[in-house]
C-alpha atoms as a printed R data frame, in Angstrom:
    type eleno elety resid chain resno       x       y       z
1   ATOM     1    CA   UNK     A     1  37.420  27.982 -15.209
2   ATOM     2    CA   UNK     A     2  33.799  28.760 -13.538
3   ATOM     3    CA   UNK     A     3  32.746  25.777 -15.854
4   ATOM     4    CA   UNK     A     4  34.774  23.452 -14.959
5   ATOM     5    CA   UNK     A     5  34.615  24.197 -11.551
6   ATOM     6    CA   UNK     A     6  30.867  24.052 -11.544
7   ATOM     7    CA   UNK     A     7  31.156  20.512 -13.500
8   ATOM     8    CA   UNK     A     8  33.576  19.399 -10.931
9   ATOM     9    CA   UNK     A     9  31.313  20.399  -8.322
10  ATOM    10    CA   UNK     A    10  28.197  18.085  -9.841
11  ATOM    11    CA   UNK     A    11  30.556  15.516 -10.243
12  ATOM    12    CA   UNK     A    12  31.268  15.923  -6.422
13  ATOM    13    CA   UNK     A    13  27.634  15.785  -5.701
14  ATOM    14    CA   UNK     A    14  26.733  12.399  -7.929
15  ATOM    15    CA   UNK     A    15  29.883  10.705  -6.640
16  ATOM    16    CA   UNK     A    16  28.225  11.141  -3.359
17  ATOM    17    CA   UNK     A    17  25.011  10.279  -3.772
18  ATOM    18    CA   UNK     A    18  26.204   7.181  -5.523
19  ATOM    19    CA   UNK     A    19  26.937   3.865  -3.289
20  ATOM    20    CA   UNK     A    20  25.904   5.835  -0.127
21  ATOM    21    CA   UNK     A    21  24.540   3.391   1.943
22  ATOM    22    CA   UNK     A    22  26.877   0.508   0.447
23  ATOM    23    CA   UNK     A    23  28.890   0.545   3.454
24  ATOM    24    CA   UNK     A    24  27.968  -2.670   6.152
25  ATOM    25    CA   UNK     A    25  26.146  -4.303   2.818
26  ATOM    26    CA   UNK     A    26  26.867  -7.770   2.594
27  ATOM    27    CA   UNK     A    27  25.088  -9.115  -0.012
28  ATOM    28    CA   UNK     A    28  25.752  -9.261  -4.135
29  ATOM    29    CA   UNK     A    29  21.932  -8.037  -5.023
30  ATOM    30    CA   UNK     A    30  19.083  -7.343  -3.357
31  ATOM    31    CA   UNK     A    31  15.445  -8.310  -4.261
32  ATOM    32    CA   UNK     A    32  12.552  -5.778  -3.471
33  ATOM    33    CA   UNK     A    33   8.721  -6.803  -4.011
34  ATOM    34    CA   UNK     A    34   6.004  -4.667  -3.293
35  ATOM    35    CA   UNK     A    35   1.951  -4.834  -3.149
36  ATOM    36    CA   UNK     A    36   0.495  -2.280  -4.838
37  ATOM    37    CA   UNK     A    37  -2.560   0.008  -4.726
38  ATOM    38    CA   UNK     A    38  -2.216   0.282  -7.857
39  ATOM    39    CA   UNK     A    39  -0.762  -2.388 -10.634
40  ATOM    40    CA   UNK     A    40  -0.407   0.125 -13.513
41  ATOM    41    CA   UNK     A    41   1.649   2.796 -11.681
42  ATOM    42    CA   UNK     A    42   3.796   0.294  -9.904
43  ATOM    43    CA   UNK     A    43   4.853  -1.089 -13.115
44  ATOM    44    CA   UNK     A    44   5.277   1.590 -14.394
45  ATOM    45    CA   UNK     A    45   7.955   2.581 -11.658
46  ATOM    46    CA   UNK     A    46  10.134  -0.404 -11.366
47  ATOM    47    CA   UNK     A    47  12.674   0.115 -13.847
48  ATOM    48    CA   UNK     A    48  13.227   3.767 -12.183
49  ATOM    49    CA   UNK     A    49  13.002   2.036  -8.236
50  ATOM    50    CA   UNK     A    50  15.273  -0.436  -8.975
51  ATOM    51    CA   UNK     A    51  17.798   1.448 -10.877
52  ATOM    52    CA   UNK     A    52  17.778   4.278  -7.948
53  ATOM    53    CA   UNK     A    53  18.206   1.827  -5.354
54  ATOM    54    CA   UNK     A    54  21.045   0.072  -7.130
55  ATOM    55    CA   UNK     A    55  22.615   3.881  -7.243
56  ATOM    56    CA   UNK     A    56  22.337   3.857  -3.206
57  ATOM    57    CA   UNK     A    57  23.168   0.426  -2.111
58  ATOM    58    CA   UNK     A    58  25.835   0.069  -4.874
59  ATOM    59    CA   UNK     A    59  24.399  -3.765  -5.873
60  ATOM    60    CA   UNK     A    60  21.926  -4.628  -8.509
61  ATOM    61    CA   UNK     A    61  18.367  -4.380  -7.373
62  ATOM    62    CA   UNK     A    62  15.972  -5.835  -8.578
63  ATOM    63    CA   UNK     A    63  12.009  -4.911  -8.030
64  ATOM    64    CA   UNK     A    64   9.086  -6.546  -8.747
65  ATOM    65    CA   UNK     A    65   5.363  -6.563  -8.241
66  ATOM    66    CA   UNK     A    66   3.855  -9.421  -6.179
67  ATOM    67    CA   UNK     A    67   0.803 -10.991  -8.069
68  ATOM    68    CA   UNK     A    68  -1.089 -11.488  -4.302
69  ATOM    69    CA   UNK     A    69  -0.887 -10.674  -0.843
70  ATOM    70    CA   UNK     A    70   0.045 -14.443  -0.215
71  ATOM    71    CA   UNK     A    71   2.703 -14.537  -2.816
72  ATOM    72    CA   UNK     A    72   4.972 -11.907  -1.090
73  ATOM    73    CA   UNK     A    73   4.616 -13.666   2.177
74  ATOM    74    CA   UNK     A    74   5.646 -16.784   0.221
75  ATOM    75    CA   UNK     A    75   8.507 -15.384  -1.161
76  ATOM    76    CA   UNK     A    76   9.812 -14.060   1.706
77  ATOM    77    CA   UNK     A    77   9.420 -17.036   3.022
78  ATOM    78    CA   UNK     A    78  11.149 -19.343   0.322
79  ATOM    79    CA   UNK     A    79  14.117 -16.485   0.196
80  ATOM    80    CA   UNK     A    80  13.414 -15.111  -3.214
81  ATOM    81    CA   UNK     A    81  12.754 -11.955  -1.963
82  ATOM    82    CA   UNK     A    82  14.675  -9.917   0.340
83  ATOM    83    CA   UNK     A    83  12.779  -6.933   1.151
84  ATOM    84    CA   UNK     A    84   9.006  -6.853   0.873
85  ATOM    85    CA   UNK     A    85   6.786  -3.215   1.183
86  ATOM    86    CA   UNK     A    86   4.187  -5.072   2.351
87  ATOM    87    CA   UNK     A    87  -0.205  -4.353   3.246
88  ATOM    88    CA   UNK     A    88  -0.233  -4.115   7.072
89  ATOM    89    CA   UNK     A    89  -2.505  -7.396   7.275
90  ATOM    90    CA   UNK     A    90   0.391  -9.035   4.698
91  ATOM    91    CA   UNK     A    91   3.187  -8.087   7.444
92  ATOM    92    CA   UNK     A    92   1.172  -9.656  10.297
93  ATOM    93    CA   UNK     A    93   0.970 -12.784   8.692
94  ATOM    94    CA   UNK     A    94   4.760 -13.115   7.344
95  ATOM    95    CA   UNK     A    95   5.802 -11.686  10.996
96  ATOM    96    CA   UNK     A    96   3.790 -14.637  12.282
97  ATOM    97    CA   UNK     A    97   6.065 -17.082  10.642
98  ATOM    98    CA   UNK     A    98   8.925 -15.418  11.698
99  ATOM    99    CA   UNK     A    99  10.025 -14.878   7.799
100 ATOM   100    CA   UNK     A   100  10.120 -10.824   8.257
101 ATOM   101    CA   UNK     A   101  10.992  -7.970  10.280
102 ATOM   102    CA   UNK     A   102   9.689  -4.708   9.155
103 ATOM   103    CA   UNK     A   103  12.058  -1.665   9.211
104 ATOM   104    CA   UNK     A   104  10.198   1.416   8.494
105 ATOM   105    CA   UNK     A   105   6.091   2.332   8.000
106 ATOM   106    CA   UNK     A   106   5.268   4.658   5.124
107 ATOM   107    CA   UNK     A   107   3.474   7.493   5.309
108 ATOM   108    CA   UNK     A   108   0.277   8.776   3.413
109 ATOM   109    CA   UNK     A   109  -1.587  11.909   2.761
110 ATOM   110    CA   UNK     A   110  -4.340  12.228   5.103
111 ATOM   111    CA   UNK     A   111  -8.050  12.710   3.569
112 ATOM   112    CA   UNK     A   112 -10.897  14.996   4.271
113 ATOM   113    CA   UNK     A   113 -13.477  12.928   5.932
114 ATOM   114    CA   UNK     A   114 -16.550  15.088   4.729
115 ATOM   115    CA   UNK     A   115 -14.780  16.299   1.123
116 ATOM   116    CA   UNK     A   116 -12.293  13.063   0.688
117 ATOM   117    CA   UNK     A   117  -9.919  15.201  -0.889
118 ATOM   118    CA   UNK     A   118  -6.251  15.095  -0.079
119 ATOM   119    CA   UNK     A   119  -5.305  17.359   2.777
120 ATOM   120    CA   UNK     A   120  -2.100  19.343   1.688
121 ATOM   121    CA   UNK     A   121   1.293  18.634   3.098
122 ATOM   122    CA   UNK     A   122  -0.290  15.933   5.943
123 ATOM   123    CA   UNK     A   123   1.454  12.941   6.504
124 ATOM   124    CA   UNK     A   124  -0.164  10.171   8.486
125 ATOM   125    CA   UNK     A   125   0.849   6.462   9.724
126 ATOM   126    CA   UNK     A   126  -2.456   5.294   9.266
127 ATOM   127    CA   UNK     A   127  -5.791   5.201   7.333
128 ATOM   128    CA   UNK     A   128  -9.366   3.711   7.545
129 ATOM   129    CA   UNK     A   129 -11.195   1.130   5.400
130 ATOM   130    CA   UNK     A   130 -13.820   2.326   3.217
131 ATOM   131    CA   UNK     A   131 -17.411   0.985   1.942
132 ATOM   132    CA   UNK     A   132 -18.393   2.992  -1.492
133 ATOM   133    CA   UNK     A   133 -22.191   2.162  -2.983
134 ATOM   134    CA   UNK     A   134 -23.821   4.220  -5.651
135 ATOM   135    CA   UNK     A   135 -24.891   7.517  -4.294
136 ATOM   136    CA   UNK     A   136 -28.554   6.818  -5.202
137 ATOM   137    CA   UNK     A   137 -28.212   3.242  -3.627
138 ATOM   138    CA   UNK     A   138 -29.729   4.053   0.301
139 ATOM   139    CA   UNK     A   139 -27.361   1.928   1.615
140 ATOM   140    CA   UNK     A   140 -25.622   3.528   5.022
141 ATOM   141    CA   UNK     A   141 -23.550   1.860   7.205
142 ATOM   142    CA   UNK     A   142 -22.372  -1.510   7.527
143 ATOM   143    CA   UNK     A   143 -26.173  -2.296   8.946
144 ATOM   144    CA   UNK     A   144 -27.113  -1.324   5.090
145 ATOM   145    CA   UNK     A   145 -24.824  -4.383   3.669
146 ATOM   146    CA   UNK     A   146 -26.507  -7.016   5.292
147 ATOM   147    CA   UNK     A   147 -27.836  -9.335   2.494
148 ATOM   148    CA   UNK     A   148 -25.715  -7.329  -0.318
149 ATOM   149    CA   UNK     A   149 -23.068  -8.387  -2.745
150 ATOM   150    CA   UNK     A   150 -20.206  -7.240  -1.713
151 ATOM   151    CA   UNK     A   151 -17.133  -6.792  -3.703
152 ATOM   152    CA   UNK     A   152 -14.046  -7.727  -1.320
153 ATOM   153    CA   UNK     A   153 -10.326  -7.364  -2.216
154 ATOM   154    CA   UNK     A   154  -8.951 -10.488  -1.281
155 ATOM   155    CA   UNK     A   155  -9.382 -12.387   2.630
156 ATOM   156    CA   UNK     A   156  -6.020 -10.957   3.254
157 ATOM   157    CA   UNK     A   157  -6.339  -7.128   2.480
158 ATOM   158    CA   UNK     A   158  -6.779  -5.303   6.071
159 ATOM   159    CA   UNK     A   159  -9.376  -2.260   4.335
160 ATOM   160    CA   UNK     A   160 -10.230  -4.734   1.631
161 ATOM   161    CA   UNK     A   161 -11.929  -7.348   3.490
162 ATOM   162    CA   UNK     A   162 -10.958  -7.730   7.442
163 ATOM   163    CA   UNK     A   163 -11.234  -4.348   9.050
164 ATOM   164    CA   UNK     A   164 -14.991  -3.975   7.590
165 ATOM   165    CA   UNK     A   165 -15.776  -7.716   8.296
166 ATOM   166    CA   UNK     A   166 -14.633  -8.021  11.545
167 ATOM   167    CA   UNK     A   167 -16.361  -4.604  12.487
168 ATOM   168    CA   UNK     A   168 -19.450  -6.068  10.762
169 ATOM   169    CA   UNK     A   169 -19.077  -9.053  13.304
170 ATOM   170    CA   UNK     A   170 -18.712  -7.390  16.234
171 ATOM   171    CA   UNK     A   171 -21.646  -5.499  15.778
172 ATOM   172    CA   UNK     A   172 -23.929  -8.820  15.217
173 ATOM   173    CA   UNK     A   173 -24.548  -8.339  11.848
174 ATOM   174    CA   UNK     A   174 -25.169 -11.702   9.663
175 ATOM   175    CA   UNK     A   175 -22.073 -11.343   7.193
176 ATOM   176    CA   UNK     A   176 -22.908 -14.870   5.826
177 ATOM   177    CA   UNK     A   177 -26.293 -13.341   4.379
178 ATOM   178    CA   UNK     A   178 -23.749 -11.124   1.843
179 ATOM   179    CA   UNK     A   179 -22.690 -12.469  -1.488
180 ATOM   180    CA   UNK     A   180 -19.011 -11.860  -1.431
181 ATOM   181    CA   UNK     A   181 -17.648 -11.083  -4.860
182 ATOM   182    CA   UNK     A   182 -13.848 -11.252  -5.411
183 ATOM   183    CA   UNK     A   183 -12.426  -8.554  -7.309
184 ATOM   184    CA   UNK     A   184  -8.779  -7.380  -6.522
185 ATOM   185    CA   UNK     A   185  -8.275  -4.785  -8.991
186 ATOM   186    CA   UNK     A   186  -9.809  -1.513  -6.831
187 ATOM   187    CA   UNK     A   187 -10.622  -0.023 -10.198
188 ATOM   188    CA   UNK     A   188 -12.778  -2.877 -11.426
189 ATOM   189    CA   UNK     A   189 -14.346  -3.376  -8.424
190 ATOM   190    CA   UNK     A   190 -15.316   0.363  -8.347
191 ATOM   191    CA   UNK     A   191 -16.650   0.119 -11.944
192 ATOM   192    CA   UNK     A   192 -18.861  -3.302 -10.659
193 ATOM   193    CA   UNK     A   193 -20.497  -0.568  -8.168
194 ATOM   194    CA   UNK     A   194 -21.032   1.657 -10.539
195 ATOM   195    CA   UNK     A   195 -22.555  -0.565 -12.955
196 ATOM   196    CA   UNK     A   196 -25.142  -2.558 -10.365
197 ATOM   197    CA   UNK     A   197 -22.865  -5.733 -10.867
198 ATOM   198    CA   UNK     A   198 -22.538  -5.606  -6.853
199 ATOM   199    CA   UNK     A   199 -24.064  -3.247  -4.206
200 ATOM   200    CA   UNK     A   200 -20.758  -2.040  -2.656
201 ATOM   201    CA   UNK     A   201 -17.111  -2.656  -2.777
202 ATOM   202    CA   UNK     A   202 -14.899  -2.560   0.115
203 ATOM   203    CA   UNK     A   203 -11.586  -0.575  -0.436
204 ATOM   204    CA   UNK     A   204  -9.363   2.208   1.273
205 ATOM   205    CA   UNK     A   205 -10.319   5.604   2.278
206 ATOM   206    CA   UNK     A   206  -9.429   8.447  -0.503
207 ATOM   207    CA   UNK     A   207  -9.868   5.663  -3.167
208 ATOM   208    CA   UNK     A   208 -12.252   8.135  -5.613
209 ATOM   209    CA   UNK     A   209  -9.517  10.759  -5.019
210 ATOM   210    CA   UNK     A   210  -6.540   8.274  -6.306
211 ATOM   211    CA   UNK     A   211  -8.638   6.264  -9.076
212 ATOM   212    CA   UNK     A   212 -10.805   9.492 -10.252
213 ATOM   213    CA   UNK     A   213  -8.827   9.209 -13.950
214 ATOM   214    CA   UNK     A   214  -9.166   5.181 -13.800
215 ATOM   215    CA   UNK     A   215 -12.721   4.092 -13.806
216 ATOM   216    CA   UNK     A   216 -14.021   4.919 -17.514
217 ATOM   217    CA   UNK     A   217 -17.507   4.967 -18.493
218 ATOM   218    CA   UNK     A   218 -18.113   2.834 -22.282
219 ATOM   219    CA   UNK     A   219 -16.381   6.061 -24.288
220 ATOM   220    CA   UNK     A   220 -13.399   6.035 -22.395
221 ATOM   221    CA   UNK     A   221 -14.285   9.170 -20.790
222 ATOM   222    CA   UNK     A   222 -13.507   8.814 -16.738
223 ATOM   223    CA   UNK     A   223 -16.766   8.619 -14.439
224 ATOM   224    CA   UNK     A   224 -17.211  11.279 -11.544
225 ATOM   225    CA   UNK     A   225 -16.622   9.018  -8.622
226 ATOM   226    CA   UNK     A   226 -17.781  12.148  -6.501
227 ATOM   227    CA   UNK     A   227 -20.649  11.976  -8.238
228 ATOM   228    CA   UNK     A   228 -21.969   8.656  -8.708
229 ATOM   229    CA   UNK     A   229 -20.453   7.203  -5.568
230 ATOM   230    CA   UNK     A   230 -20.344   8.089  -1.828
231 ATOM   231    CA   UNK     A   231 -18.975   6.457   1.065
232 ATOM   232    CA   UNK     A   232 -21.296   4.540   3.433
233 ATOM   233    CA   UNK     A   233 -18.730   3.874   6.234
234 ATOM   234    CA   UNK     A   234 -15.911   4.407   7.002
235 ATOM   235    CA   UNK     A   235 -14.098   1.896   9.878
236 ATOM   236    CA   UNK     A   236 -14.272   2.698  12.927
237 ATOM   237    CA   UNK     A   237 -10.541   1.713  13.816
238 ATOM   238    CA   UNK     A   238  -7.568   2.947  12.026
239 ATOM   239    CA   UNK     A   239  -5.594   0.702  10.044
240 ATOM   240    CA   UNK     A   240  -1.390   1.404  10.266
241 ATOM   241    CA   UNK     A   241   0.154   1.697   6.790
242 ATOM   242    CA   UNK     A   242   2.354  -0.421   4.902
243 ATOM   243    CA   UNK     A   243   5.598  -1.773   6.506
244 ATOM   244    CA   UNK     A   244   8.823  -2.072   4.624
245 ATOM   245    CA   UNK     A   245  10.764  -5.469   5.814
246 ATOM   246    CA   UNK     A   246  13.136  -7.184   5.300
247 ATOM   247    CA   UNK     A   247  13.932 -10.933   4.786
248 ATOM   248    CA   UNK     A   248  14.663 -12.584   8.369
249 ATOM   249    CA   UNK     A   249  17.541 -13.811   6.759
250 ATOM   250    CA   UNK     A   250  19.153 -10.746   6.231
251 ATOM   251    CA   UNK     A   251  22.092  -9.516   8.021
252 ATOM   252    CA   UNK     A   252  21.391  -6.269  10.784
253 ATOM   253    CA   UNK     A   253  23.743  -4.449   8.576
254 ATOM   254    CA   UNK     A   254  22.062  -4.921   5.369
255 ATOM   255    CA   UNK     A   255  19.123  -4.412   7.067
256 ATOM   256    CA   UNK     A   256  20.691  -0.876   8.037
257 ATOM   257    CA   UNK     A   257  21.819  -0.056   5.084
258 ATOM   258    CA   UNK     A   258  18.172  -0.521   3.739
259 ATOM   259    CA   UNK     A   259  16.839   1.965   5.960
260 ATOM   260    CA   UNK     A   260  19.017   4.321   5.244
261 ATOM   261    CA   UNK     A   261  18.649   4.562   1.446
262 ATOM   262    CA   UNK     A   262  14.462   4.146   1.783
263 ATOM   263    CA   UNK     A   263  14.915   7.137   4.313
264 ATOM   264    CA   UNK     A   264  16.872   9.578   2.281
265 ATOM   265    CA   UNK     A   265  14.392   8.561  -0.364
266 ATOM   266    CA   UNK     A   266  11.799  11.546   0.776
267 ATOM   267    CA   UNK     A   267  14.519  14.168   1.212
268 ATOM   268    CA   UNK     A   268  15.824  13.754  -2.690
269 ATOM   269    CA   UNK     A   269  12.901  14.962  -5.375
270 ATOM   270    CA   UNK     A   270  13.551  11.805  -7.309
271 ATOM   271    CA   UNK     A   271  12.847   9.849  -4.805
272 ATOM   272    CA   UNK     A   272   9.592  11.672  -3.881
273 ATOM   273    CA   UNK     A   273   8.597  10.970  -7.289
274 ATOM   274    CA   UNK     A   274   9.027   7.556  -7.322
275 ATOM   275    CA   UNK     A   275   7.355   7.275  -3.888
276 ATOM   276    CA   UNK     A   276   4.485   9.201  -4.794
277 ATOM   277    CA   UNK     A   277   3.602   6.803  -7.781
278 ATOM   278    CA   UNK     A   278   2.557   4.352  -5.131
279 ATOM   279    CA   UNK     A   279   0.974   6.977  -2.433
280 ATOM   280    CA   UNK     A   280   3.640   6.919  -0.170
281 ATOM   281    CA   UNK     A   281   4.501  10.204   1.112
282 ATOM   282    CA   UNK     A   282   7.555   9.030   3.456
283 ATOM   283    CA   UNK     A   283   9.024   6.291   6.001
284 ATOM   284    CA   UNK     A   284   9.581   6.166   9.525
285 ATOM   285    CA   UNK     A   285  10.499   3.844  11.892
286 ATOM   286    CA   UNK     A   286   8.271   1.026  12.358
287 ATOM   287    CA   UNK     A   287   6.617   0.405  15.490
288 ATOM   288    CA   UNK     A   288   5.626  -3.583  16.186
289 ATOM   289    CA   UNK     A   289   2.745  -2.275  18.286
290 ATOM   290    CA   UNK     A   290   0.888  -0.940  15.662
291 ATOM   291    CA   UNK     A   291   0.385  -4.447  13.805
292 ATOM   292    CA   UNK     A   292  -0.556  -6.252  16.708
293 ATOM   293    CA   UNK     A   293  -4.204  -5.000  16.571
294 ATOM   294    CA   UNK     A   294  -4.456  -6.601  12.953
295 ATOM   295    CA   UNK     A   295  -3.821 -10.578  14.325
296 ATOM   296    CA   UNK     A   296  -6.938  -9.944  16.539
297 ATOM   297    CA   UNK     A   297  -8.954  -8.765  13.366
298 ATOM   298    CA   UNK     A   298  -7.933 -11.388  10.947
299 ATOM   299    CA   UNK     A   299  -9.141 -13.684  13.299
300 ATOM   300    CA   UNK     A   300 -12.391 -11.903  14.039
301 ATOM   301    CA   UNK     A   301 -13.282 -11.856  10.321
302 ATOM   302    CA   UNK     A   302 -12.005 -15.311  10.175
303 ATOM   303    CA   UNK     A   303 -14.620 -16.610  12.252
C-alpha cells in the first residue's frame, strides 16, 4: 500500500506539471529561436528545451538556433518564428519594426571585475562589453586600439561591436584607423588573439571564465585564458541582457502563457539545467526602458 500510494503521489505531481500553462494557449505549436553565446551548448540543448516546453504549454515546440543576429529578426518578422530569446541590440532592432514585444529579461551571474570569476549565487539584468588582448600585448584601453585589428562579432552584437565602438567614438578616437576582422564564433576569435592573427577581440565580460575549456592550443590541450589574456576595458555603460519576445502576432494569452512556463523554468532543477547551458540564471519581467539606450548606440557606432 505505501508503494502504491507513493506511485500515485508522483503520478499526481507529473500530471501537474504537465500542460500547466496550456490554459489561454491558442495556437497548435509554437516556434522558439534563440542566439547563442555559445553554438555548441545550445545545440546541444534543443532537443531537451523543446521537449520541456512542449511538457508545459501542452503543444509541440519546436527550438532552433538562429544562424545570425539578422536572421532571428527576419524570422520574426516573416512569422516563422514565434518567440525569439534574443541579444539586447537584436531586440532593439526587431522592436523597431514593430515585429516583437519582449516578455521577460534573463538574468546572469555577475563577474568579479578584478578576478573575472563568477560571483556565487548573484543574479544581474545586465553586463558590460569586454576588450581581451594578449597579456604581454601593452595595449590598455580603448586609446590602445587605435590603428589595431580588431576582431568584432558581427555590426549587430551590442558587447560585440556597438557598445565598444560607439564608446570609442565618443571619446574622439579614429575607429576607421582599425582593421576590423569579422569573426562571430567568441571562441575563434579568442584563439585569433591568442595567436597574433588580430590585436584584440571584442566580446562580453566573463568570456575567459565561460570559454576557459574551449580555446585549445595545437594538442588539444585548453589554453589558460587567465594567463595569456587580460582585459583592456571594460565599457563604461552597462549593457541589459537578453529579452525573451514574442512574435507581434501572437495573441496576449499565448503570450501569457509563455511567461509563465519560462518563469517556473528557474524554480524546477531541470529547468535550471537547461537554462544554465546558455548562461541564463533566470527571467524577469522586461522593462522597455532598458533597451532604449541601445537605439542611441547603434546609431553612434553607425556613424
Amino acid at each position: 500500500m505505501k508503494k502504491l500510494a507513493v506511485i500515485l503521489t508522483v503520478l499526481s505531481l507529473m500530471l501537474t506539471s504537465a500542460f500547466a500553462f496550456a490554459e489561454g494557449l491558442d495556437v497548435e505549436q509554437l516556434r522558439i529561436q534563440f542566439v547563442p553565446t555559445n553554438t555548441e551548448t545550445a545545440d546541444a540543448t534543443t532537443a531537451e528545451f523543446s521537449a520541456y516546453m512542449s511538457n508545459l504549454l501542452g503543444v509541440p515546440v519546436t527550438v532552433t538556433v538562429a544562424t545570425s543576429y539578422n536572421g532571428i529578426v527576419e524570422a520574426m518578422e516573416s512569422g516563422t518564428v514565434d518567440v525569439g530569446i534574443m541579444p539586447p541590440a537584436t531586440y532593439a532592432q526587431a522592436r523597431s519594426m514593430g515585429v516583437a514585444k519582449a516578455i521577460l529579461s534573463n538574468t546572469l551571474v555577475d563577474y568579479d571585475q578584478v578576478t573575472e570569476l563568477p560571483v556565487e549565487g548573484s543574479k544581474v539584468g545586465n553586463f558590460k562589453a569586454e576588450v581581451l588582448v594578449r597579456a604581454d600585448s601593452g595595449i590598455e584601453g580603448y586609446e590602445g586600439l587605435v590603428g589595431k585589428n580588431i576582431a568584432y562579432l558581427g555590426a549587430a552584437s551590442a558587447s560585440g561591436y556597438i557598445y565598444p565602438v560607439a564608446e570609442m567614438k565618443k571619446l574622439g578616437l579614429d575607429t576607421e584607423s582599425c582593421n576590423w576582422v569579422n569573426i562571430t564564433s567568441i571562441p575563434s576569435a579568442i584563439l585569433a588573439v591568442i595567436n597574433g592573427q588580430v590585436d584584440a577581440c571584442f566580446t562580453f565580460e566573463g568570456s575567459r571564465y565561460v570559454f576557459r575549456s574551449a580555446v585549445n592550443d595545437d594538442n588539444g590541450n585548453p589554453y589558460d585564458l587567465y594567463e595569456v589574456l587580460k582585459v583592456a576595458k571594460l565599457s563604461d555603460a552597462d549593457i541589459p541582457n537578453d529579452a525573451v519576445a514574442v512574435n507581434s502576432k501572437l495573441s496576449e494569452a499565448t503570450a501569457k502563457a509563455v511567461e509563465e512556463a519560462f518563469l517556473s523554468m528557474a524554480a524546477d532543477e531541470e529547468g535550471l539545467k537547461i537554462m544554465n547551458a546558455w548562461g541564463h540564471t533566470g527571467y524577469v519581467p522586461a522593462v522597455e526602458a532598458d533597451y532604449d539606450t541601445i537605439a542611441e548606440y547603434i546609431d553612434l557606432a553607425a556613424d
